[in-house]
N, C-alpha and C positions, 0 to 999 in steps of 0.2 A: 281657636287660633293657637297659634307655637308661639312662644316666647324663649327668644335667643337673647341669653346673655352671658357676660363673664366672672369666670369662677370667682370674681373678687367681690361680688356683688352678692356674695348670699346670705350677710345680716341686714343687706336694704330689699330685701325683696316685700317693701311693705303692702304693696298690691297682694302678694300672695298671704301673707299673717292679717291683711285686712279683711279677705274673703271672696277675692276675683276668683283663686282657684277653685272656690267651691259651686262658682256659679255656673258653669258648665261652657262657659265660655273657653276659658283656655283647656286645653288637653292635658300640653305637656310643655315641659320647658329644656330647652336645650343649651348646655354648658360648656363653655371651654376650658376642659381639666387638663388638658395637653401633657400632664404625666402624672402617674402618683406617687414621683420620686419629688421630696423638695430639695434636694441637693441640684436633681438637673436641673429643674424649675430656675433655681439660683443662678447657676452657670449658665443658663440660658439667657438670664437678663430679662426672666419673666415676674409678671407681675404677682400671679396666681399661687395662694398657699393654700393648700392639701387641706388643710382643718378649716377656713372656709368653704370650699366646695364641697365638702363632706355633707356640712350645713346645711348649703342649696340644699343639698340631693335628700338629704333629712326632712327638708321642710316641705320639698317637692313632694315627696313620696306620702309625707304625711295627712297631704289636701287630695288624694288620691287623684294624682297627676303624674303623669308616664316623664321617667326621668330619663334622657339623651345626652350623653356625653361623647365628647368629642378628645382625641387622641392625637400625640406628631410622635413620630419616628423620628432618633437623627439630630437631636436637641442636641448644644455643645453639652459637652461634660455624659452624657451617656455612651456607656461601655454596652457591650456584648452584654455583659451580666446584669447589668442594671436594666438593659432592654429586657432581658428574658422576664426577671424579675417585674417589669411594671407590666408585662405580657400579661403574667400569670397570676397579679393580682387584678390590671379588669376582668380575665376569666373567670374571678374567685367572684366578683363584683356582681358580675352579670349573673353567676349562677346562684347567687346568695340571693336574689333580685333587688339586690341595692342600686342597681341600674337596668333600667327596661331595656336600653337598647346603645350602643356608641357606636362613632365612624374613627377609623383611624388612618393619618396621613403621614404622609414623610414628609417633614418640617422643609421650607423652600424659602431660601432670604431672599426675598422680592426687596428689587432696590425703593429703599426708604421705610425698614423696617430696623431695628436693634440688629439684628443680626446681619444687613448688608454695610450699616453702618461699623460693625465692629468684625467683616470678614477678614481683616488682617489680622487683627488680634484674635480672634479665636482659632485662625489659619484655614482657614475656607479659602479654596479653591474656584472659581467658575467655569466650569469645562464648555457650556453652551449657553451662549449670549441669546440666542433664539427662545425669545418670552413666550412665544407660542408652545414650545414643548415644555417648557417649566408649570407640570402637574405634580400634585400632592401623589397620587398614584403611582407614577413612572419611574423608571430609576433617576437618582437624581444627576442635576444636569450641574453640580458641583459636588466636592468633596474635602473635608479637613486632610489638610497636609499629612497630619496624625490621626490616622484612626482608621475605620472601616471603608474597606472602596465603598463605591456607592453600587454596584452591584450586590455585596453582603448586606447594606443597607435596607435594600429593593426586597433579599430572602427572606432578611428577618420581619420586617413589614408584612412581606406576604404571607408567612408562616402565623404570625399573628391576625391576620385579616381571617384565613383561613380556619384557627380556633375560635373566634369569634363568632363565624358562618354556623360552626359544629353546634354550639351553646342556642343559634338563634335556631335551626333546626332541631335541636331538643326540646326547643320551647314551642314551634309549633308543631312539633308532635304531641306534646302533652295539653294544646293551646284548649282551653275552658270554651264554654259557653259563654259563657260570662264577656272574657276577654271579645269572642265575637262580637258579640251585643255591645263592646264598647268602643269596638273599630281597631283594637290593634292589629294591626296585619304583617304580620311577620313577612307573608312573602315580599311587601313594599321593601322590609328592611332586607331581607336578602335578593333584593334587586340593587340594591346599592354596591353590591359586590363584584 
């Protein structure tokens, strides 16, 4: 099984320090690191600190269990630079293989979350009331008064999605025996693209 949980949770992962991971039961566990900046983290109004998730992913990797992390675009408080920046350190992440594998979305304030409750104050915009196009994928269907349209949003997303694809094809081209016999299958992860 996968075990989904969040990044704030990785000094209670007592299932895993007590030796679930090792029973062959779970695989992998999947994280919500949503950036490795904690400045946006902050300005986000997120819960998740960078030096716990790290942990998870420490303790993950440690029970030899496939570590997933999960990514948003578009956070308040991220610039152009700070995106390129948390860009190019999951690419360092993945290629270090301190993570097996991540999804990255562009962050969407669904009403009744921190961020729809505080889109005046962060100066969020909602361009399209229509819940059915409001995808993590799409260009977004709002935008800060200040900052990136949401079309540059959509680039830089895709630009990163795109290096991400590059790094998961590196890996199975180089992909082991081994890694067969233990099911990762890279093209699953690049069908998520």
């Amino acid at each position: 099984f996968t075990l989904e949980t969040h990044g704030e949770s990785g000094d209670r992962h007592t299932w895993l320090r007590d030796g679930l991971g090792g029973s062959g039961a779970c695989l992998e566990s999947q994280v919500g690191q949503e950036s490795p900046r904690p400045g946006v983290l902050k300005a986000g109004g997120k819960s998740v600190r960078a030096e716990l998730v790290g942990r998870a992913g420490r303790l993950v990797k440690s029970k030899g269990l496939r570590y997933y992390a999960n990514f948003l675009s578009g956070l308040p408080g991220e610039t152009l630079d700070t995106h390129r920046f948390s860009t190019e350190r999951i690419i360092a992440m993945l290629e270090q293989d301190r993570m097996d594998y991540a999804e990255s979305y562009i962050v969407i304030p669904y009403p009744g979350t921190g961020m729809f409750r505080r889109r005046e104050e962060l100066g969020i915009e909602i361009l399209d009331w229509d819940f059915g196009r409001w995808r993590g994928e799409n260009i977004p269907p709002w935008r800060y008064t200040e900052g990136p349209a949401p079309e540059i949003m959509h680039e830089l997303h895709t630009e990163r999605v795109s290096w991400m694809r590059d790094v998961y094809q590196s890996k199975l081209d180089d992909a082991s025996i081994e890694e067969a016999r233990l099911g990762f299958d890279p093209m699953k992860v690049l069908s998520l693209f």
